[in-house]
C-alpha positions in Angstrom: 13.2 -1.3 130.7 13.1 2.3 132.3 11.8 5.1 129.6 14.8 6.6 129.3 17.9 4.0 128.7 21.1 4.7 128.5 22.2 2.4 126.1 20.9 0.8 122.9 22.2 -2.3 123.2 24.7 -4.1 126.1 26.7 -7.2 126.2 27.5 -9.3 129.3 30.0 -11.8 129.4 30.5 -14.3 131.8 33.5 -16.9 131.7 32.2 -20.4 133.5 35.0 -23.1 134.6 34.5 -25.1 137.9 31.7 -22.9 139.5 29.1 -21.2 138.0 27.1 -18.5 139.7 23.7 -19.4 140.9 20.4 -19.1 138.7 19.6 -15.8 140.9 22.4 -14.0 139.8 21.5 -14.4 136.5 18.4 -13.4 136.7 19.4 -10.2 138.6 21.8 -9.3 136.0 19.1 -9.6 133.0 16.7 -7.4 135.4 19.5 -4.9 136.0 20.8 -4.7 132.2 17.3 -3.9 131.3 17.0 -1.1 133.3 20.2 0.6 131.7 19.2 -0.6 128.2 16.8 -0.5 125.4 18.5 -4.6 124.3 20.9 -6.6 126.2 22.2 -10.0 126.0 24.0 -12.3 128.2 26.7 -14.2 126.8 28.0 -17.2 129.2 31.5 -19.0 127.9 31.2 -22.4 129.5 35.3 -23.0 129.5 35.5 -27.0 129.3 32.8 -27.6 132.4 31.6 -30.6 133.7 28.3 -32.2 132.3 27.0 -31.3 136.0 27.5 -27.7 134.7 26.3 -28.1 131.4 23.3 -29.1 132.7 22.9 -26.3 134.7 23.6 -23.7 132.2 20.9 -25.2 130.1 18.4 -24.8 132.9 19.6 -21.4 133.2 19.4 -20.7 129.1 15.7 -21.9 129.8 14.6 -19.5 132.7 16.7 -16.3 132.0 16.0 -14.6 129.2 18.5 -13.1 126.2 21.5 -15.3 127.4 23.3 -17.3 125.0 25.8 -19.9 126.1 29.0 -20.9 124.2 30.9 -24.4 124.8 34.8 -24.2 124.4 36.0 -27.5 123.0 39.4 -27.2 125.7 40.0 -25.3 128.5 41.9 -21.9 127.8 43.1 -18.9 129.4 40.2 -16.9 131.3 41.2 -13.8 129.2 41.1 -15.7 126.2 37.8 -17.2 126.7 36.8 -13.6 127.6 37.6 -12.6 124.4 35.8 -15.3 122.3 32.8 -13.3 124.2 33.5 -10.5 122.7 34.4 -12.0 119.5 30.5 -13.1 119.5 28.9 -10.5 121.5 26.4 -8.4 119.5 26.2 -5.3 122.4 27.3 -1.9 121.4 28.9 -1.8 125.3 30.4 -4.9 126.2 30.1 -5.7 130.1 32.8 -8.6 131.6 32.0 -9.5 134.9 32.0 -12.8 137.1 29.4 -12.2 138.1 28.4 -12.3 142.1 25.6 -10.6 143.1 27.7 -8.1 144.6 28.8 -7.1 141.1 25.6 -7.1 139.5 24.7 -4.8 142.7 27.6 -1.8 141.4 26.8 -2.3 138.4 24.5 0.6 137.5 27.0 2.8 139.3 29.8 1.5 137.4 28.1 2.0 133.8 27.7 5.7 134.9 30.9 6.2 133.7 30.5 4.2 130.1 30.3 7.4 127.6 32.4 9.4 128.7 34.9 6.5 128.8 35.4 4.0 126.3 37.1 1.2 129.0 35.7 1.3 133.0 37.7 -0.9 135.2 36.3 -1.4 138.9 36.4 -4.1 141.5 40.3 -5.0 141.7 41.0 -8.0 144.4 43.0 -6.7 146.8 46.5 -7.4 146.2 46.7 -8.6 150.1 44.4 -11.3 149.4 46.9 -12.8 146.9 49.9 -15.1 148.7 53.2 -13.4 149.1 55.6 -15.3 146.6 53.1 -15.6 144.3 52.5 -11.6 144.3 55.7 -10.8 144.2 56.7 -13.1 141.3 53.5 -11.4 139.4 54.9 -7.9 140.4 58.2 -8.6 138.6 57.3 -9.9 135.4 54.3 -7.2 134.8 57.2 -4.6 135.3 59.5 -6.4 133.0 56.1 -6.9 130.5 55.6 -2.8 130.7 59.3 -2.2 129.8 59.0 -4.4 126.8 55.7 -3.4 125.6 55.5 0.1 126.7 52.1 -0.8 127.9 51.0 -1.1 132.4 48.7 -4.1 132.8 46.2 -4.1 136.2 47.4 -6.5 138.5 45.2 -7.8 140.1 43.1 -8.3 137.4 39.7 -6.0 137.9 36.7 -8.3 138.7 33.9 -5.5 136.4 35.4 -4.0 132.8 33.4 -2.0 130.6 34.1 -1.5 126.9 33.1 0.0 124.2 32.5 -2.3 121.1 35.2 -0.3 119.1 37.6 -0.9 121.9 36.4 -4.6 122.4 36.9 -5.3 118.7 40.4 -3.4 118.8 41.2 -6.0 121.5 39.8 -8.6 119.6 42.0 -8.2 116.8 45.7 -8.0 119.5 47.9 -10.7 119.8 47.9 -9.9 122.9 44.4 -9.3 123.6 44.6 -11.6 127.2 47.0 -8.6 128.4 45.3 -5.6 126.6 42.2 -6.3 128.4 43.8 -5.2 131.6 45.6 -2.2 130.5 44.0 1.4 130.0 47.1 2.8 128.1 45.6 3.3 124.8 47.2 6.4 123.6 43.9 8.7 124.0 42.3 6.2 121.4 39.5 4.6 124.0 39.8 6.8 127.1 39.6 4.8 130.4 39.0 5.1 133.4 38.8 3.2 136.7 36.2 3.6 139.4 36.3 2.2 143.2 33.9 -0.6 144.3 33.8 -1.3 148.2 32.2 -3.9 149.9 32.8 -6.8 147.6 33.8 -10.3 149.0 36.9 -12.2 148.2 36.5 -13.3 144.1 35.5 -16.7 144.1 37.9 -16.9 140.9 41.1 -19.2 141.3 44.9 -18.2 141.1 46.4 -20.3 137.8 48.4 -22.8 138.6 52.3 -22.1 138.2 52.8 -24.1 134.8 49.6 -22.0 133.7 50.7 -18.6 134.8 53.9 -19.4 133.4 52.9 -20.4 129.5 51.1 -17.1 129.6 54.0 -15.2 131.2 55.8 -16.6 128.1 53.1 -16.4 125.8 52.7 -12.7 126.2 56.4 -11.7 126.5 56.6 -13.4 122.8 53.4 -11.4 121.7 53.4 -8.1 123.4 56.4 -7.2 121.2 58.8 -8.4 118.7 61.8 -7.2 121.4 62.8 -11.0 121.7 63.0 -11.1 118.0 65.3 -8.0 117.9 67.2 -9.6 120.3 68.0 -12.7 118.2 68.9 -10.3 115.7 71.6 -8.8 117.6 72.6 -11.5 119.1 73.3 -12.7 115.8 74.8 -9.6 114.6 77.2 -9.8 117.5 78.1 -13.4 116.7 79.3 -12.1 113.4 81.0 -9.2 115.0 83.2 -11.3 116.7 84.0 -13.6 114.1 85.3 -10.0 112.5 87.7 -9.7 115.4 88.7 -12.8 115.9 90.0 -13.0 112.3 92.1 -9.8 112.8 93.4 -11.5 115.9 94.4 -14.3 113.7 96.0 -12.6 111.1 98.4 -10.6 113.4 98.8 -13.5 115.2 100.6 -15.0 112.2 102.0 -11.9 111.2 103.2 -11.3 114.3 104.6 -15.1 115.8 107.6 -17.2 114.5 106.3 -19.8 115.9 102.7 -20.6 114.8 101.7 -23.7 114.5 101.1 -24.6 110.8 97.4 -24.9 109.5 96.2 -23.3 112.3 95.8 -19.7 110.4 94.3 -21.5 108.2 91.7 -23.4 109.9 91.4 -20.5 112.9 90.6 -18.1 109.2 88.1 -20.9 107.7 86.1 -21.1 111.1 85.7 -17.3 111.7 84.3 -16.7 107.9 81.7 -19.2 108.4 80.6 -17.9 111.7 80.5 -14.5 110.0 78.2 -16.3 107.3 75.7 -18.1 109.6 75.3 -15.0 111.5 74.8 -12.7 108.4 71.9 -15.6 107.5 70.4 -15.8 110.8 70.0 -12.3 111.0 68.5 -11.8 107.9 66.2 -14.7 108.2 64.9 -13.3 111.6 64.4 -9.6 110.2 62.5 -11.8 107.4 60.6 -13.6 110.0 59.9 -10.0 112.3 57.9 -8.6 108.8 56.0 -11.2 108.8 54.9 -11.2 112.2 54.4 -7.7 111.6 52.3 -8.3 108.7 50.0 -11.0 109.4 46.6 -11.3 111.3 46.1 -12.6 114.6 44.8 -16.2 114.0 41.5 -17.6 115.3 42.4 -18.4 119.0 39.9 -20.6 120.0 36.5 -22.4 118.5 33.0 -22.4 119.9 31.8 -26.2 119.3 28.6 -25.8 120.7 25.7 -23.0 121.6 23.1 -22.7 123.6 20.3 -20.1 123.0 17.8 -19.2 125.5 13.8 -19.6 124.2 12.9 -16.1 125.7 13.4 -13.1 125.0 12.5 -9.6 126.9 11.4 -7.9 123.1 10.8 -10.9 121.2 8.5 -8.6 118.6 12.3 -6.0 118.0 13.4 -6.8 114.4 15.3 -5.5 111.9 13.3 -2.8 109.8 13.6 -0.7 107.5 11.7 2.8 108.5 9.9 5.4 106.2 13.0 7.1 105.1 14.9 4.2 104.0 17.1 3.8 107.0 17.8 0.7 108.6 17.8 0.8 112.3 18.0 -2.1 114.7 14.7 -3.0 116.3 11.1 -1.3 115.5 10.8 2.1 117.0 10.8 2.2 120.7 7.1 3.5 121.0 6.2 0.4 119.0 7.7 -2.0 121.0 5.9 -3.5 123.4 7.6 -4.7 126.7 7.7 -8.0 128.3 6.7 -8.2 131.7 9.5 -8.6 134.0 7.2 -10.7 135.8 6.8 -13.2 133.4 10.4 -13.9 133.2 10.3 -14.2 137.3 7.9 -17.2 137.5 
């Protein structure tokens, strides 16, 4: 820890699928975290991995200090498992990263920005390394995603975000969190802002496969918005529109003709009132539906099954205290906190 952090206390989350990131990187990230801040913490989401990798991670729980692993029960979305991090993260900066020793590298320069900001984006894949169909597919429905939601999503994804906890628990809290952690349109609320990071190597993260990609595509088109649900409502409200017309037409149509066929006023009458009916119900039922949705909390997306604590810690003697005064701060007082060692973390 340097004698002059810049942060009290900082969060880094790291989502784990098919490969995980060796134990060096790790232990890079804890020394460069502590250099930055007076507590940190690494939080590792092991997304439905192998027992080869959960072997691993506990290996790396027992030689890196402050990291704390979380098992999903089923694989998820990468954004989603990012933010059941957050949802668990204790940091008062939350720090999402891969990571690759590159990253950890640009990360001081990157956090020179947190403050001033309350979102830092860096680190985008270059859209070039992404196939051509696949890009252009992606290209299409984030426009048509903007237009509905009013809000522009980075695409590609950036590979180091930054966020404050008040903007991380905002996100949290969305429906569409997966989509909001990519966006910087918040209104003025959490300033953002992006900063450029050269030099670092194709991401060793995966494209999701089409069937993926496409229940998300869905799955945040439905909760970016309640558009589609407007659009059932007029739909509706056109059906019963045209049963309106339809029974004008049928009434000078019998007004009008000799030669109508009998019954079929009648049953031509009986068919447009109940159209009108079902789509006077449907519509109400769906503006019934769209305050609900408007009304209710985002449910509990996923569920940690398991954790994974690691045995060291960089300040083990930091508690909770209560000081002269009567105010509780987190931690004893800096000058009465003795330091770890790096060194003894190294061995």
């Amino acid at each position: 820890m340097t004698d002059n952090p810049k942060f009290e206390a900082i969060s880094a989350i790291a989502v784990v699928e098919e490969r995980l990131p060796p134990l060096e990187v790790f232990q890079s990230l804890e020394a460069t975290l502590a250099t930055v801040s007076v507590d940190l913490e690494i939080v590792v989401v092991a997304n439905d991995v192998s027992v080869e990798i959960t072997q691993q991670l506990q290996a790396i729980a027992e030689a890196v200090p402050n990291v704390t692993i979380h098992f999903l029960a089923q694989h998820v979305d990468r954004d989603t498992a990012v933010l059941a991090g957050m949802d668990h993260a204790l940091g008062d900066w939350i720090v999402v990263l891969s990571p690759t020793a590159e990253e950890v590298a640009s990360l001081p320069r990157v956090l020179e920005k947190a403050g001033p900001y309350e979102v830092v984006f860096a680190g985008a894949r270059d859209i070039k390394d992404i196939p051509p169909a696949y890009r252009r597919i992606a290209g299409m429905y984030f426009k048509l995603y903007t237009v509905i939601s009013g809000t522009r999503v980075d695409w590609p994804a950036p590979r180091i975000r930054v966020y404050s906890r008040a903007a991380a628990r905002y996100m949290v809290s969305l429906l569409d969190g997966e989509f909001a952690l990519r966006s910087l349109d918040f209104s003025g609320t959490f300033p953002g802002a992006r900063e450029t990071v050269i030099g670092l190597p194709l991401s060793d993260l995966k494209l999701p496969t089409p069937w993926r990609a496409l229940r998300k595509a869905f799955r945040g088109l439905l909760n970016a918005s309640a558009v589609p649900l407007r659009a059932v409502i007029g739909t509706a409200l056109i059906g019963g529109l045209f049963a309106i017309i339809n029974s004008i037409y049928t009434i000078l149509i019998f007004l009008l003709k000799e030669d109508v066929m009998p019954g079929w006023t009648t049953l031509s009458l009986q068919i447009s009132v109940m159209m009108f009916l079902f789509s006077v119900m449907f519509a109400l039922i769906a503006e019934y539906v769209l305050k609900m949705y408007r009304s209710m909390a985002p449910r509990q997306r996923i569920t940690i099954v398991r954790e994974i604590r690691s045995p060291l810690r960089r300040q083990s003697e930091r508690l909770n205290v209560i000081g002269s005064d009567g105010s509780l701060q987190l931690g004893a007082p800096r000058e009465q906190s003795p330091t770890t060692p790096q060194s003894e973390f190294a061995q």
